[in-house]
Structure formats: C-alpha cells, structure tokens
N, C-alpha and C positions, 0 to 999 in steps of 0.2 A: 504494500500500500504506500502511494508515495508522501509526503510530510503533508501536502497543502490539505489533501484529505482526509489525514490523520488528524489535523490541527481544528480543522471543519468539525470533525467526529464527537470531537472533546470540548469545543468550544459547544455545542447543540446542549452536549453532554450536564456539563459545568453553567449552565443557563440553568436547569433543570433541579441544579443542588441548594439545598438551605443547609449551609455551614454558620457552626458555634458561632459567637463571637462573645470572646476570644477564642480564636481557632484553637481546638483542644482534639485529637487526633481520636479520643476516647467517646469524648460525646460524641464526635461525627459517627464512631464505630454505636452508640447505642442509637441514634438516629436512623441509621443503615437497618438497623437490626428490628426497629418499629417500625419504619417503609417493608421490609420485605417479609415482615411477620416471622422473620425465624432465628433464634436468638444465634448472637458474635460470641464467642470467647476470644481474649486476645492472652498467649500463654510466649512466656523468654522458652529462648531455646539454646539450650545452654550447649555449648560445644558444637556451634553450627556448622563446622566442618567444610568452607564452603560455601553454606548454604545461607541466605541474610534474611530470608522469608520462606515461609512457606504456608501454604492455603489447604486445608482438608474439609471436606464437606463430608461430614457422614450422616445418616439417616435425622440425627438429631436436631445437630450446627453446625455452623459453618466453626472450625478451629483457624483462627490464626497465629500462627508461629512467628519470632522475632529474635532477630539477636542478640541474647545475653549481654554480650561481654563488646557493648558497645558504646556511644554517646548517647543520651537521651533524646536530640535533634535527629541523630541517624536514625534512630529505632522508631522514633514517629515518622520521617522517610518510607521507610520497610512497610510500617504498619499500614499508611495511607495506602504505596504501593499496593501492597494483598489486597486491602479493601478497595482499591479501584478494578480489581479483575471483577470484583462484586456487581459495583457500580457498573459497570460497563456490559454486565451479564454475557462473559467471557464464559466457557467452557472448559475445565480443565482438563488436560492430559493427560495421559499413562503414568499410574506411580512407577518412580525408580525402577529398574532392571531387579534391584535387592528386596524389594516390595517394603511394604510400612512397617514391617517386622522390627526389623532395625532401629528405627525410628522413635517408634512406638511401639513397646513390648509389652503393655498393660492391652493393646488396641488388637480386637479379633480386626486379622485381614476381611474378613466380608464386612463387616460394620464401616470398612471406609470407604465410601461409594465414590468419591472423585480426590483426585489430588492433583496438586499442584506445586512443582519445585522449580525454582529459577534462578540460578548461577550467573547470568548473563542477563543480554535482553538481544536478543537475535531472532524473535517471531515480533511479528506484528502485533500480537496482542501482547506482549512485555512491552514494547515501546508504545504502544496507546495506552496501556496504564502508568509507566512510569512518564508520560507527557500529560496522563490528565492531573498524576499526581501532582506534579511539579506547577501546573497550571493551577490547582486549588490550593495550594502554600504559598502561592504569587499573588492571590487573589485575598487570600489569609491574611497578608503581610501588608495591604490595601487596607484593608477594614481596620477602623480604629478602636480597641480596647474598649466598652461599655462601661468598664468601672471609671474610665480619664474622665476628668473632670475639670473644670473651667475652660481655659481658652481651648481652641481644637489643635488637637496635637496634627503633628506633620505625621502621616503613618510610616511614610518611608524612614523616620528616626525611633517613631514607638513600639512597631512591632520588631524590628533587628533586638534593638535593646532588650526586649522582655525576652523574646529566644536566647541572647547571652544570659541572663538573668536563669535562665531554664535551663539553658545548657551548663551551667558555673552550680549550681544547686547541688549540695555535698547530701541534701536529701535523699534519702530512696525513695521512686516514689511508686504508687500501689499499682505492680506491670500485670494482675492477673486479674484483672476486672472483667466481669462476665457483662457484655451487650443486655441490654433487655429488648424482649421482645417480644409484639407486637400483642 
C-alpha cells in the first residue's frame, strides 16, 4: 500500500477516535475496550526477547503484551501500537512456528484463537498501525492538559514537558490494569 493511502486510511481513521485528554494510553485502552464490548488487559512482558509487543485474542480478551524492561514513553509507544491493530480491525497472523506454549505456559494452545507478534514493521498493517499510532500521540501532544489553568498554555511546550515529567517518574506505575468493558 503506498504512504499517500496509508496516510488517507489513518487520517479517516483518527477523525473517528475520542482520545483522553490528557492523553493516557490506559484510558484510551479502557475506551477501546467499551466501543468494542470486549474487555483489554494490558500485561509487561518480561524478557521480551525481541519481541516489544504482542496482541492475543483469545475466546475471552483481547491480551496485550508490552515490554518490561523499558521506558514508560516506549511502553505507551508499544501499547498504542497493539491497540491500533484493534482500532484498525487488522486480522492477526499465524502464532510463532514455537506456538504460544513458550510464551504462555499457564495458556491451553486452543484457548488462543488469534495472535499477533511483531519484531519489525514490514507488512502493511504494522506500518498502518504504527503511522496511526504515531498520528494519535501527535494529535495527543496538540491537545492541551484539562487540568492547565489560567492563560492557555502553548501545547507544543505543555504536552513534551509532562511526557518528560512521565518519562523522569522514579514511580512505578500500575502496568497490569484490566480494560473495562463494555
């Protein structure tokens, strides 16, 4: 698919979304999860080998996966990421050659009915979710704070600022929040 089309896809897309404000990658994930009626989990994935996301849908919810042992700016990256395969009502592919065994040793291989693993972005639908992503943090980064108050802040100076402020946070902060839904 060539970009001007892809850019089309995502702009039609991105018209269509009601994002947090303050863009919070969480809420968006429990918003997603009450538009499509069927609950997110979003779970770290510790020793991702590789892998910086990954998307399971099994009979229940949608599981999304995320990288542990990363920045809290990247991990909301990843996380938009997965959840724009959602949004975009993408189709996942073939699990792994190793199957989900590996993966997930608590998880009956038939209980996970679709998956999704992305190392790269070299199919059209990784690069249409990771352009819608990038598109809704750009759009995030526009919108100004609801709690700012008196004069109107510049967004291009208030939203960078609170991302550092979010990214510098010696906090942990709560990565296993379950989507509600719908």
């Amino acid at each position: 698919m060539d970009l001007a089309r892809l850019r089309r896809r995502c702009e039609a897309r991105l018209r269509g979304l009601e994002l947090p404000v303050p863009f919070d990658v969480r809420a968006f994930a429990e918003g997603l999860a009450r538009r499509r009626g069927r609950p997110i989990v979003l779970r770290p994935l510790p020793r991702a080998g590789g892998c910086s996301g990954l998307w399971v849908a099994t009979p229940a919810a949608d599981v999304v996966f995320f990288e542990a042992e990363t920045s809290p700016l990247h991990q909301e990256h990843i996380l938009l990421h997965e959840l724009c395969h959602l949004v975009l009502e993408h189709r996942p592919g073939a699990a792994p050659p190793a199957g989900p065994a590996g993966l997930f040793p608590d998880l009956r291989p038939e209980a996970v009915r679709r998956m999704l693993q992305r190392a790269g972005y070299s199919t059209d639908e990784d690069r249409e979710a990771e352009l819608l992503a990038s598109m809704i943090l750009e759009r995030a980064t526009r919108t100004p704070p609801s709690s700012v108050t008196g004069a109107s802040p510049d967004p291009a100076v208030v939203a960078p600022v609170e991302r550092l402020e979010a990214a510098l946070d010696a906090a942990p902060a709560d990565q296993t929040r379950t989507a509600a839904s719908g």
